[in-house]
C-alpha positions as CSV (number, residue, x, y, z in Angstrom):
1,X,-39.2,-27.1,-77.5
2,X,-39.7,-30.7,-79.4
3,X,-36.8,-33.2,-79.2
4,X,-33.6,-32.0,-78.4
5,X,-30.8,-35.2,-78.5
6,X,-28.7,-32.6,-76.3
7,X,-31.3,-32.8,-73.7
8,X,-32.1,-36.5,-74.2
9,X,-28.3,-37.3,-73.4
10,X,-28.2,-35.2,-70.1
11,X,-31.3,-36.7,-68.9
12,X,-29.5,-40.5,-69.9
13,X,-26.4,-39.7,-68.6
14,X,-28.1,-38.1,-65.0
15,X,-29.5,-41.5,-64.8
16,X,-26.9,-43.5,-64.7
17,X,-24.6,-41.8,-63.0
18,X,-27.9,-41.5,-60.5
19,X,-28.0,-45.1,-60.7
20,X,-24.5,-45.5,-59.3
21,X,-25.2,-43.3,-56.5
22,X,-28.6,-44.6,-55.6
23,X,-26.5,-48.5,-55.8
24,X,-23.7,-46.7,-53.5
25,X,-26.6,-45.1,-51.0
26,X,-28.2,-48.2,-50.7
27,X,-24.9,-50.3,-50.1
28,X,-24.0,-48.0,-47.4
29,X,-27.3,-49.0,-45.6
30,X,-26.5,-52.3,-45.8
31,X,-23.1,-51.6,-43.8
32,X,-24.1,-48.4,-42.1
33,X,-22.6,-49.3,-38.6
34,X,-19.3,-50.1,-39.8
35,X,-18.8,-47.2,-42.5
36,X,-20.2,-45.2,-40.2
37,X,-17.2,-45.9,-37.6
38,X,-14.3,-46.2,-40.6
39,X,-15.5,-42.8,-41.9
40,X,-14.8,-41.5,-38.0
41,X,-11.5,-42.5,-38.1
42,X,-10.4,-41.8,-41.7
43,X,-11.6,-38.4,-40.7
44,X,-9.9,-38.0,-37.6
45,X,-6.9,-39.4,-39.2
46,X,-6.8,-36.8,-42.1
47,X,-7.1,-33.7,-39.8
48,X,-5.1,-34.9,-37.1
49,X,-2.3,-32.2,-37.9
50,X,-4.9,-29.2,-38.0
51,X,-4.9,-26.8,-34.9
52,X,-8.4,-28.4,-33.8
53,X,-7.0,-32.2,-34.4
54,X,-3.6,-31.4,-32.2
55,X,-5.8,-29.1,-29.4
56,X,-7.6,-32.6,-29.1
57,X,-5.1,-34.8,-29.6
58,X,-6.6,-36.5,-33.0
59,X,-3.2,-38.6,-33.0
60,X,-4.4,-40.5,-30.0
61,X,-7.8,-41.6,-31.4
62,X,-8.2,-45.2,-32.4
63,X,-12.0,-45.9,-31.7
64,X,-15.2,-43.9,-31.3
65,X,-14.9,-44.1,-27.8
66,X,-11.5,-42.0,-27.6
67,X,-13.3,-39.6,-29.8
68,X,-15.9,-39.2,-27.6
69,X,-13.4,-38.8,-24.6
70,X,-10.8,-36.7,-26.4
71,X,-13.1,-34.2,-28.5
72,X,-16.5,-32.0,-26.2
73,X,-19.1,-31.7,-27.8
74,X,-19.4,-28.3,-29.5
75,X,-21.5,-25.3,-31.3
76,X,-21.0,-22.7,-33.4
77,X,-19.3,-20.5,-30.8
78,X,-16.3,-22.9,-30.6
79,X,-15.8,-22.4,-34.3
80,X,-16.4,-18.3,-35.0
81,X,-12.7,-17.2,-33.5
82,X,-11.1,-20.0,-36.2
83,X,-13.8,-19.1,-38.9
84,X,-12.7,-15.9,-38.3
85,X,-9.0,-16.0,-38.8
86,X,-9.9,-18.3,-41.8
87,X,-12.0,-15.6,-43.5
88,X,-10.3,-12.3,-42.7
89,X,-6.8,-13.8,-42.4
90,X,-6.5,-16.5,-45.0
91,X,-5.0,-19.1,-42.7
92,X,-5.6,-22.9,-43.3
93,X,-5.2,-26.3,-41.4
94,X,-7.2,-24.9,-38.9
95,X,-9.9,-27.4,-39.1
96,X,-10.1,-28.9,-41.6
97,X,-7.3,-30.1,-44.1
98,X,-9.4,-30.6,-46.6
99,X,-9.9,-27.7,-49.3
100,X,-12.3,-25.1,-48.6
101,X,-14.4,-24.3,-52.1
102,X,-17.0,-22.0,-50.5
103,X,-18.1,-20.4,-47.9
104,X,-22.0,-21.1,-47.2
105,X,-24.1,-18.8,-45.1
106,X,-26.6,-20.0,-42.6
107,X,-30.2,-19.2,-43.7
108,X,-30.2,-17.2,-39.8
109,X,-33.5,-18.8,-38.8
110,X,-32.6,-19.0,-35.6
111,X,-29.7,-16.2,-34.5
112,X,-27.7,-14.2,-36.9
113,X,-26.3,-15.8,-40.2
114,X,-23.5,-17.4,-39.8
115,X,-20.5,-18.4,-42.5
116,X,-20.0,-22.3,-42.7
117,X,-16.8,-23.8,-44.5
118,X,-17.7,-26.2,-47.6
119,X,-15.2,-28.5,-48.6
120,X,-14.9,-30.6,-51.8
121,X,-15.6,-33.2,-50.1
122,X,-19.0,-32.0,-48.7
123,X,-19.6,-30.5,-52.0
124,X,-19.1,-33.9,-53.5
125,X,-21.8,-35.3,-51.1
126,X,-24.4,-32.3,-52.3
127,X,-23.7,-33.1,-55.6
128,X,-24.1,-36.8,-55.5
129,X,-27.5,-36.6,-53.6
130,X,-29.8,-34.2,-55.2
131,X,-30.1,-34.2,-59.2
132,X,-28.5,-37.5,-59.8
133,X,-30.3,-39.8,-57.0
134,X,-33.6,-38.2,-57.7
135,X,-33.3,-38.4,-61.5
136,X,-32.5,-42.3,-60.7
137,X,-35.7,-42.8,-58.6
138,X,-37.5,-40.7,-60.9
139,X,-36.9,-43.0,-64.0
140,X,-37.5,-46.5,-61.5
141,X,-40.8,-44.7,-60.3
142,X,-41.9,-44.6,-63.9
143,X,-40.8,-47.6,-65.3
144,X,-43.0,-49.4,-62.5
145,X,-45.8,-47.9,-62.8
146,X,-45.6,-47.2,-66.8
147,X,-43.1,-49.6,-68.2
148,X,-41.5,-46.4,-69.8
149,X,-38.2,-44.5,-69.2
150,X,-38.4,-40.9,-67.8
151,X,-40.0,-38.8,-70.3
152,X,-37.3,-36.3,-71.8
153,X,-37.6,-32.7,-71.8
154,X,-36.1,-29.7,-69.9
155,X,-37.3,-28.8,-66.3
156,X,-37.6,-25.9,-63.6
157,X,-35.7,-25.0,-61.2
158,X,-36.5,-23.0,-58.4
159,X,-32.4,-21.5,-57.7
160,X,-31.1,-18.2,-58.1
161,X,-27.6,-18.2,-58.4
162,X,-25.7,-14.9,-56.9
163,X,-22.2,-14.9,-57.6
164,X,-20.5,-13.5,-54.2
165,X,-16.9,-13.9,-53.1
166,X,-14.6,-12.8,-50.4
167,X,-11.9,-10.5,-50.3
168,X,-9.5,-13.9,-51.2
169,X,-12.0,-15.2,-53.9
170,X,-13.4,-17.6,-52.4
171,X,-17.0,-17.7,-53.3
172,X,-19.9,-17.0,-50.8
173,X,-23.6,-18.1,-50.8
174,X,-26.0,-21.1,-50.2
175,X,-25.0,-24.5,-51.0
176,X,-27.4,-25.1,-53.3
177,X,-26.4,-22.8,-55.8
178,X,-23.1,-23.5,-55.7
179,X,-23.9,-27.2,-55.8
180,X,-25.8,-27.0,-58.9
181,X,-22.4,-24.8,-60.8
182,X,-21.0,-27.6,-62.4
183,X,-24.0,-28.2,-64.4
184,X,-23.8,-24.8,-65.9
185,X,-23.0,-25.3,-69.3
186,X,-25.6,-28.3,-69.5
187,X,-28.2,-25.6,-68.1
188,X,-29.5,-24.0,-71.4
189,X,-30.3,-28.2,-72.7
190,X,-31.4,-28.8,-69.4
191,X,-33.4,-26.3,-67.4
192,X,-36.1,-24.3,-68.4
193,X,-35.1,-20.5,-67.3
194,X,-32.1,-18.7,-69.4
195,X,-28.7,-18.3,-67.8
196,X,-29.8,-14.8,-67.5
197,X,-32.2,-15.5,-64.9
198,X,-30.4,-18.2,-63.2
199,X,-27.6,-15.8,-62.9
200,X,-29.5,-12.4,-62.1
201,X,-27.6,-9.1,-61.9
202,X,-29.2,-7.0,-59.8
203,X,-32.8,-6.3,-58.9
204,X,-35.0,-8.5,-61.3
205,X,-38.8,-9.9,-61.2
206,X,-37.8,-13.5,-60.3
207,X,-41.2,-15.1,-60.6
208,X,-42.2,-13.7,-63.3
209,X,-39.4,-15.0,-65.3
210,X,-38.8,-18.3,-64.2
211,X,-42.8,-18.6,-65.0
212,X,-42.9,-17.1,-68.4
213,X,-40.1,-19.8,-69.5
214,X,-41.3,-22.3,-67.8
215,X,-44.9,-22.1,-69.1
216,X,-43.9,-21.5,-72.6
217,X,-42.4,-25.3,-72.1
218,X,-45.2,-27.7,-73.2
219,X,-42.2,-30.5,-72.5
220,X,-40.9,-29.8,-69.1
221,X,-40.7,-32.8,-67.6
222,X,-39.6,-32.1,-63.9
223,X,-39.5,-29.1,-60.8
224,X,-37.3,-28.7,-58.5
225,X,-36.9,-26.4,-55.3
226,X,-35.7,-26.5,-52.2
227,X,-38.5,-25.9,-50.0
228,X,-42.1,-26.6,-50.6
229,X,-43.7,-23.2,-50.1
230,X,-41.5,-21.6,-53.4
231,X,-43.3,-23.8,-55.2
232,X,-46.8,-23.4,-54.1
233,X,-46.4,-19.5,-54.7
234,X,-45.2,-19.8,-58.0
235,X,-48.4,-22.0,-58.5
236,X,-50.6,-19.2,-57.1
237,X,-48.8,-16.9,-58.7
238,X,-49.5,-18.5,-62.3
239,X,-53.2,-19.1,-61.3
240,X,-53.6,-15.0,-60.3
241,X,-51.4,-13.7,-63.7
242,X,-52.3,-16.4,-66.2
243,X,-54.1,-13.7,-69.1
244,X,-50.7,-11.4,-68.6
245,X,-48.3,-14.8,-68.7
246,X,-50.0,-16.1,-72.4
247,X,-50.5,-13.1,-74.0
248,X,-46.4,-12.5,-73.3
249,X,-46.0,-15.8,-74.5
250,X,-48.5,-15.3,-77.6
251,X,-46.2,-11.9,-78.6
252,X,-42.7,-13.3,-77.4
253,X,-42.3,-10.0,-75.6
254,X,-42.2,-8.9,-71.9
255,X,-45.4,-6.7,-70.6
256,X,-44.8,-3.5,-70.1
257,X,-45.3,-3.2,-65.9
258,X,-42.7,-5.9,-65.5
259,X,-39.5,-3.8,-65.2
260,X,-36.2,-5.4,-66.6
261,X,-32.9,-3.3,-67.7
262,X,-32.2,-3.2,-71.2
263,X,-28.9,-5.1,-71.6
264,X,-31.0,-8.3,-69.7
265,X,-34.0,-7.8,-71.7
266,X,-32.0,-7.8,-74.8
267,X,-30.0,-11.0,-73.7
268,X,-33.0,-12.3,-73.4
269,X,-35.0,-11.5,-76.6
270,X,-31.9,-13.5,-77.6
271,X,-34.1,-17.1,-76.7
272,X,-37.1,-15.6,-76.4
273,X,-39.6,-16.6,-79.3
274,X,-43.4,-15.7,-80.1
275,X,-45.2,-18.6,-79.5
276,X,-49.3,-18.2,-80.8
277,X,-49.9,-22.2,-80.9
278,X,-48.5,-22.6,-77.0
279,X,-50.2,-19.6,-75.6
280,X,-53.2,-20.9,-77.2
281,X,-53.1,-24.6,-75.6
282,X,-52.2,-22.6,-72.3
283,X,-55.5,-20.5,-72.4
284,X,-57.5,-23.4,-73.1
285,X,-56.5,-25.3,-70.1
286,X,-56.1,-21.9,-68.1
287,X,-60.4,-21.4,-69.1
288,X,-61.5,-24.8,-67.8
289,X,-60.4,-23.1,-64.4
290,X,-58.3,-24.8,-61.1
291,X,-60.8,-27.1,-59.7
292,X,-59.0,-30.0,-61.3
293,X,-54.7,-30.4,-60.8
294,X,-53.6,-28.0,-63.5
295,X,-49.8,-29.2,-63.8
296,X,-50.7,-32.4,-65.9
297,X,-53.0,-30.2,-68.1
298,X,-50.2,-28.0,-68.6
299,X,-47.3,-29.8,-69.3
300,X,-48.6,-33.7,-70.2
301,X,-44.9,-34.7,-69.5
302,X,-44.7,-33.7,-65.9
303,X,-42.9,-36.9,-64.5
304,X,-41.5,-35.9,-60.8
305,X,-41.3,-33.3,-58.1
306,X,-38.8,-32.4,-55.9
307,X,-38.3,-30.6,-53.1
308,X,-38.5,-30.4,-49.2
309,X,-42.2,-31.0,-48.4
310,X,-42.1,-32.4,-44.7
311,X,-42.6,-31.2,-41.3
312,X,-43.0,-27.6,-41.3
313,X,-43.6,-27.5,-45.0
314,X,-46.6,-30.2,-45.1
315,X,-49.5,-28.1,-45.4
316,X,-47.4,-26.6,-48.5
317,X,-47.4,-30.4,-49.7
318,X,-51.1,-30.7,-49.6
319,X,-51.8,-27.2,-51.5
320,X,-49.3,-28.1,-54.0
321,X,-51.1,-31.8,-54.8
322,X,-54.2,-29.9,-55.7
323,X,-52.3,-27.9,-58.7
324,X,-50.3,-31.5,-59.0
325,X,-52.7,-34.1,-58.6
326,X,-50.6,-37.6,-58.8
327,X,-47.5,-36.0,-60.6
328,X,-45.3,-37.6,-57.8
329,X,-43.0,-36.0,-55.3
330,X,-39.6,-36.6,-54.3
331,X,-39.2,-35.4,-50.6
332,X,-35.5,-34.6,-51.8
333,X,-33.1,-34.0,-48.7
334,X,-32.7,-33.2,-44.8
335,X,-29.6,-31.3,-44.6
336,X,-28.4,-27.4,-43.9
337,X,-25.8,-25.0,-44.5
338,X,-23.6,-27.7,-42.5
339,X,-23.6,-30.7,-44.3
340,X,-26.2,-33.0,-46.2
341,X,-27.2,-35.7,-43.6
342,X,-29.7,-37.9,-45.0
343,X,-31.8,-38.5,-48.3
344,X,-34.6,-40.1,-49.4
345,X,-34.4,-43.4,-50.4
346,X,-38.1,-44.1,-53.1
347,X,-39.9,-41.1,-54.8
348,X,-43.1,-40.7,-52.1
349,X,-41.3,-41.8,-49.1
350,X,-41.2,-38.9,-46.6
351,X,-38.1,-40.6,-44.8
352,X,-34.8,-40.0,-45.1
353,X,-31.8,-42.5,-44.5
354,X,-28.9,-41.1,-42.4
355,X,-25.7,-40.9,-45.2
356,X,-23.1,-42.7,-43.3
357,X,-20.7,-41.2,-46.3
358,X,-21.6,-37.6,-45.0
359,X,-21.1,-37.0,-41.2
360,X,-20.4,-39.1,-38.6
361,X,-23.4,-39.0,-36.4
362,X,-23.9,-39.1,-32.5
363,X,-27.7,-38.9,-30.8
364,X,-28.9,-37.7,-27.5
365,X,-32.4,-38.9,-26.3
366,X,-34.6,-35.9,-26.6
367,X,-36.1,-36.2,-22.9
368,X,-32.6,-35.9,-21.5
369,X,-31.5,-33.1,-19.6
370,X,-30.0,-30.2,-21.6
371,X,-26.4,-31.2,-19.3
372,X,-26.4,-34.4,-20.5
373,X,-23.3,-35.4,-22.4
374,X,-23.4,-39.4,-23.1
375,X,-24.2,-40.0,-27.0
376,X,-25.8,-42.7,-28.9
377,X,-24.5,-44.2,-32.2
378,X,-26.6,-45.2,-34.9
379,X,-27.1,-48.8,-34.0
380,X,-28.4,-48.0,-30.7
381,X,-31.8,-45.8,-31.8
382,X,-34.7,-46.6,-31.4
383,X,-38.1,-46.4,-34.1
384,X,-40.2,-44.6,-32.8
385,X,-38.3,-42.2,-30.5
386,X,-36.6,-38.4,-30.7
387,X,-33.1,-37.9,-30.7
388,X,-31.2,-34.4,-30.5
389,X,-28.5,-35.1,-33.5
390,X,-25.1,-34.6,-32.8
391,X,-22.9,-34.3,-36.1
392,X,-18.8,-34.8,-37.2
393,X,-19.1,-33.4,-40.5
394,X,-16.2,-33.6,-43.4
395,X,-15.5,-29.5,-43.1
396,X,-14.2,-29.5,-39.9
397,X,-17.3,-29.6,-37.6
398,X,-16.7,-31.9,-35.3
399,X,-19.5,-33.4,-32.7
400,X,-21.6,-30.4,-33.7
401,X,-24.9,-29.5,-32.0
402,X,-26.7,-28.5,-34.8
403,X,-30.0,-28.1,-32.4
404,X,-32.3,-30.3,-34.4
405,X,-34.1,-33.1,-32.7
406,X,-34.9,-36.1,-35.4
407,X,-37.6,-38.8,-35.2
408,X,-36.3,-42.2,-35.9
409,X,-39.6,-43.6,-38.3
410,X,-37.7,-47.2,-39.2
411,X,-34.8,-48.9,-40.9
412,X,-33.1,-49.4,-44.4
413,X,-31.2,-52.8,-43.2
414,X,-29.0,-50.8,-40.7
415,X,-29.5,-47.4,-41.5
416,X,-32.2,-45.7,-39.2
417,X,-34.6,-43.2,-41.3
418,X,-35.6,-40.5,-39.9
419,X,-37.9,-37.3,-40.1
420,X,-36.9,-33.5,-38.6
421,X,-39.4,-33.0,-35.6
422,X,-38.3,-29.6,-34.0
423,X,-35.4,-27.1,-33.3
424,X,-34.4,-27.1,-29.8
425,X,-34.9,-23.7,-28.0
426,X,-38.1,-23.5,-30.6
427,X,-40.6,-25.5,-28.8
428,X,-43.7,-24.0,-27.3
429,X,-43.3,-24.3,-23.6
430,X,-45.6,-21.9,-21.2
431,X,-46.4,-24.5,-18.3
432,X,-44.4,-27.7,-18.9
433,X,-46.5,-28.4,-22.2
434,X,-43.6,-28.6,-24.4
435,X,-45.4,-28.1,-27.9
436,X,-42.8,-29.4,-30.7
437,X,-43.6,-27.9,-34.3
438,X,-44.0,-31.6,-35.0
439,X,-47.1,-31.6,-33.0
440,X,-49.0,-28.2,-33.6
441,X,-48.2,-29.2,-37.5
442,X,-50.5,-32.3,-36.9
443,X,-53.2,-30.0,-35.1
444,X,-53.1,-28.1,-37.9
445,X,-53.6,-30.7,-40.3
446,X,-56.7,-32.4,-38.3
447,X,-58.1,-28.8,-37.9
448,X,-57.6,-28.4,-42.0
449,X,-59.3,-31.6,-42.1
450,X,-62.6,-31.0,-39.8
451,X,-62.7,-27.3,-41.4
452,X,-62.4,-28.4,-44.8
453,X,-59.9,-25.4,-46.3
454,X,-56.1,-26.0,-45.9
455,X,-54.2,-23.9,-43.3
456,X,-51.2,-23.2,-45.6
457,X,-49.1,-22.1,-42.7
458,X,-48.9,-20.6,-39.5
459,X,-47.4,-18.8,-36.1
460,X,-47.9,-18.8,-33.0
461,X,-47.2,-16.1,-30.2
462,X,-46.6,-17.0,-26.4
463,X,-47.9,-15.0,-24.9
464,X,-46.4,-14.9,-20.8
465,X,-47.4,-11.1,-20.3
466,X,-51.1,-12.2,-19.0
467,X,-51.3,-14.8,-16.3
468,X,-52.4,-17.5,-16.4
469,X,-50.1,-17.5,-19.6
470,X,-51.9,-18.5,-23.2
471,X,-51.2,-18.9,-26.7
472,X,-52.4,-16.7,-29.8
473,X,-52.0,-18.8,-32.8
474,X,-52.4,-16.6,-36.0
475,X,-53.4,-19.1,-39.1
476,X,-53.5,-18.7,-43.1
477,X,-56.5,-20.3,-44.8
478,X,-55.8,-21.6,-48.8
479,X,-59.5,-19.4,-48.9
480,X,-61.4,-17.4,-46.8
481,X,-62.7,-18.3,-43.3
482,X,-65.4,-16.4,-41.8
483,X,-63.8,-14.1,-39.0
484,X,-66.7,-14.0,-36.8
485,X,-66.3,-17.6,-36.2
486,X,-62.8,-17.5,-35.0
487,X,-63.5,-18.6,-31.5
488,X,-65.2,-21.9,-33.3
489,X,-61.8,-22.1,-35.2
490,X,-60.3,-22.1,-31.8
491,X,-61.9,-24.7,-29.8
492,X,-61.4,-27.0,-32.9
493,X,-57.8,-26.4,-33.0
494,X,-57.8,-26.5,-29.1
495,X,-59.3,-30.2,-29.1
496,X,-57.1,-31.5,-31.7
497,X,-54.1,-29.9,-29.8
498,X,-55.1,-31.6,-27.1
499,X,-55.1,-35.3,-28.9
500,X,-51.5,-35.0,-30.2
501,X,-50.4,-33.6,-26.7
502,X,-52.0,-34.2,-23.8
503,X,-49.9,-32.3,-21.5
504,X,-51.1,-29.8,-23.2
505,X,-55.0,-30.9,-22.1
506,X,-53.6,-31.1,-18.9
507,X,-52.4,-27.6,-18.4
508,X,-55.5,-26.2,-19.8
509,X,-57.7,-28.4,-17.2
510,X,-56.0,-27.2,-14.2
511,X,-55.8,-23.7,-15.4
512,X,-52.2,-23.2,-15.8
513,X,-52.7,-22.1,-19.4
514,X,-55.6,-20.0,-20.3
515,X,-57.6,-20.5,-23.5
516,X,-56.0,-19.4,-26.4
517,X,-56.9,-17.0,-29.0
518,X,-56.7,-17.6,-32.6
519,X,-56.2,-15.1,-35.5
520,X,-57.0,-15.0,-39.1
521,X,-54.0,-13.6,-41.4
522,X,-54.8,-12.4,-44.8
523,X,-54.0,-14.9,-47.6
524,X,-50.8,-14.6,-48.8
525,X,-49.3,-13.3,-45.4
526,X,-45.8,-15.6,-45.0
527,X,-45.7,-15.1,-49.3
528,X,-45.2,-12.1,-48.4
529,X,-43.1,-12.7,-45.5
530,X,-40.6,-14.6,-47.5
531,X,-40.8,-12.0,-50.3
532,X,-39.6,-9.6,-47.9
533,X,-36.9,-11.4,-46.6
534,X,-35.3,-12.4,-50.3
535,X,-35.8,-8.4,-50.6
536,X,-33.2,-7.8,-47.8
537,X,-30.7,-9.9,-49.3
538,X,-31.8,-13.4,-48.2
539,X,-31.9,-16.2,-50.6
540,X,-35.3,-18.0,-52.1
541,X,-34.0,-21.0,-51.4
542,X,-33.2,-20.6,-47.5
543,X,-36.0,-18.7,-46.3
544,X,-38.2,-21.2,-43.8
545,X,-41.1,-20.7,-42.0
546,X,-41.7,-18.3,-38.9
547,X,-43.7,-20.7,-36.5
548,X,-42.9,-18.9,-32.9
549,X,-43.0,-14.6,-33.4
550,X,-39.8,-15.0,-30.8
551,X,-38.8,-11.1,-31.7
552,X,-40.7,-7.5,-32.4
553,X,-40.1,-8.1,-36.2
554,X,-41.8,-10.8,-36.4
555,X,-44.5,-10.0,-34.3
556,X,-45.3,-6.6,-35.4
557,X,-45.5,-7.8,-39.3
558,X,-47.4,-10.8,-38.9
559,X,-49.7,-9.0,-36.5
560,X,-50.4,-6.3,-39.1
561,X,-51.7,-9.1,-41.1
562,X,-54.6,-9.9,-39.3
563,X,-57.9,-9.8,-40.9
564,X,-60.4,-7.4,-39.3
């Protein structure tokens, strides 16, 4: 694309205002116990006339501890009926008094998707923690290790944007397309992929698209997506269709298999260019093979990654660094449909500060009893320990169970940073053993290790119809494992399962759980999982990984998938 000084001011103005944010972030670590209790009452303050604040006496709160005395702790459930009337009827100053922008749907990993209210306000917070902060960190990262500014040039981004709306007009869809709206008209200077296929109408090949643009880019500078695993596959997808992808790009046309309508094809013939002298540098680099990280070789100006690349998604993390190599990664967010509730604070860091500007946030000790009802605030955790995370959010959620349990992994001054460790109701429990996803995801990863070929992802089936109970865990190598040697696989994943949780090696010694059996899927299984679910109306940039086959669906598909 060469210079563009439209592009060069986005990237500069990004960075300041990034700046601010990271300064304002950083500042509300410093006084996270405080903010974190004025922001209680401001909020209880503003909603106090809403039906929720007057059915729990909001008027009478003056410190946490009425809160927690006035106001039960909640879930979905207590929300649908108003939701409801909200949706189908219109009616306001239910919850919230706050204007509702949006309407964001749950990404239904676990139940059915549900419809979550998005205020300004949280909109505000999404904003002001993704492209700005990371653009921020981005530029510090390279001026430390370069003495140089973030290169300039457009990037990629992973979102498709579906313009939905309810009967009212009120839009509908993830929060992270509708976050990203009010950079639209900076999009074309910006972003790699035309407003065409940002915006799609209708059926369209999404990969190949994004890809084409992106790799016709020698000065792309950046990627961003939401999850991990959308990255990696359009990474494998480039390695498998490379000769199709620089040919298209040689011609400036579209290959003939690829099926687009006319009146988007002919939008975008609009910005679409022949490009011999690109196509040539990309076949050159695409020759010398993938043995070596090919994203550097690609596009030299590659300065930063971001997207969510821990927990579940860390085996996508280590496939990705071998296209990458030491482009760096920002681990972006930990938030959901609900509200944003902490970011990273450094480019590399896999922790994530609690955003005392966001939520309001309450913590039960992970051991306890699932009746227990007494909270912790944020100056009371503990490093090192689990907490079930209990949320007041600013769209009328108010002390939430949001079922995630958190790992506290340190401090920024008095903010506690933390890591996601497991849904409740998804752990792996036959005998007592309590597996968290946390823990078989560090199995996996020492199994990758001793194996030497990455296990990109994984499920695992309980299975309680045979007694004594055992568990078939059904694994996806990066390459090809030998499946005559799956019982080998086994006993290696076994023993390392057995190091990260020894009730585990307790319940097999006394014979309460049998051994398990392990699987091979074909490569490309939960690519084609997620393919599926985008298919059926689900959105790229919510679909997460199946680890438990907890219903027929998912069992029958990912059983199909076995290699014989």
């Amino acid at each position: 694309m060469g210079f563009n000084p439209i592009t060069y001011a986005i990237i500069r103005i990004l960075t300041r205002r990034g700046n601010n944010h990271v300064r304002e972030l950083l500042s509300n670590c410093r006084n996270a116990t405080a903010l974190s209790k004025s922001f209680l009452m401001k909020l209880v303050s503003d909603n106090k006339d809403t039906e929720y604040g007057k059915k729990y006496h909001f008027d009478e709160i003056k410190s946490v501890e009425d809160f927690k005395r006035l106001v039960p702790l909640t879930t979905y459930d207590d929300y649908a009926p108003y939701i409801e009337r909200m949706v189908e009827k219109g009616e306001r100053n239910l919850l919230t008094s706050y204007p509702i922008v949006q309407y964001a749907e749950t990404s239904g990993s676990v139940g059915v998707p549900k419809k979550i209210p998005v205020t300004k306000q949280s909109m505000e917070i999404y904003t002001k923690y993704t492209i700005t902060r990371v653009t921020s960190l981005a530029n510090k990262y390279c001026k430390e290790r370069t003495g140089r500014r973030l290169p300039i040039g457009r990037g990629f981004n992973q979102l498709e944007i579906v313009d939905r709306t309810l009967p009212d007009g009120t839009p509908l869809g993830n929060i992270s397309g509708s976050a990203a709206k009010s950079y639209k008209k900076l999009f074309p200077y910006y972003l790699t992929s035309p407003i065409p296929v940002l915006y799609p109408k209708g059926y369209m090949p999404m990969m190949y698209l994004k890809v084409r643009y992106l790799l016709a880019d020698r000065d792309a500078s950046f990627m961003f997506s939401v999850f991990m695993p959308n990255l990696v596959d359009m990474m494998v997808y480039i390695r498998d269709n490379w000769p199709m992808l620089v040919e298209d790009i040689r011609t400036g046309t579209f290959n003939s298999n690829v099926q687009i309508d006319d009146a988007t094809k002919a939008e975008l013939m609009r910005v679409t260019k022949a490009d011999p002298g690109r196509a040539a540098e990309l076949e050159a680099e695409f020759k010398k093979g993938f043995d070596t990280p090919i994203i550097p070789r690609l596009w030299p100006k590659m300065s930063f990654i971001c997207t969510i690349g821990t927990g579940g998604f860390a085996a996508y993390t280590r496939t990705m660094r071998t296209f990458s190599g030491d482009v760096p990664i920002d681990f972006s967010i930990y938030g959901a449909s609900e509200a944003m509730m902490a970011a990273c604070t450094e480019i590399e860091k896999p922790e994530f500060a609690l955003l005392v500007d966001s939520c309001f946030f309450e913590f039960i000790p992970a051991e306890a009893p699932d009746d227990c009802t007494d909270t912790l605030n944020i100056e009371d955790l503990e490093e090192g320990k689990e907490y079930e995370l209990i949320l007041t959010n600013l769209s009328g959620f108010y002390r939430y169970r949001i079922k995630d349990v958190v790992k506290v992994l340190g401090h920024v001054d008095e903010c506690p940073t933390i890591t996601f460790s497991y849904r409740k109701g998804q752990l792996l429990d036959l005998a007592g053993d309590k597996i968290t996803e946390a823990m078989m995801d560090e199995a996996i990863r020492r199994t990758s290790e001793e194996l030497g070929v990455n296990i990109i992802d994984y499920c695992v089936f309980p299975n309680r119809d045979v007694n004594p109970p055992l568990y078939e865990f059904l694994i996806e190598p990066v390459s090809p494992l030998d499946p005559s040697k799956c019982d080998e696989y086994r006993q290696i994943l076994e023993k390392h399962l057995n190091d990260v949780n020894p009730v585990y090696k307790e319940c097999r010694d006394t014979t309460e759980i049998a051994p398990a059996i392990l699987y091979l899927q074909q490569q490309q299984t939960h690519a084609l999982w997620r393919d599926l679910k985008v298919l059926k109306g689900g959105s790229s940039n919510q679909v997460k990984p199946v680890r438990v086959l907890d219903t027929p669906m998912k069992k029958n598909f990912f059983y199909k998938m076995i290699e014989k």
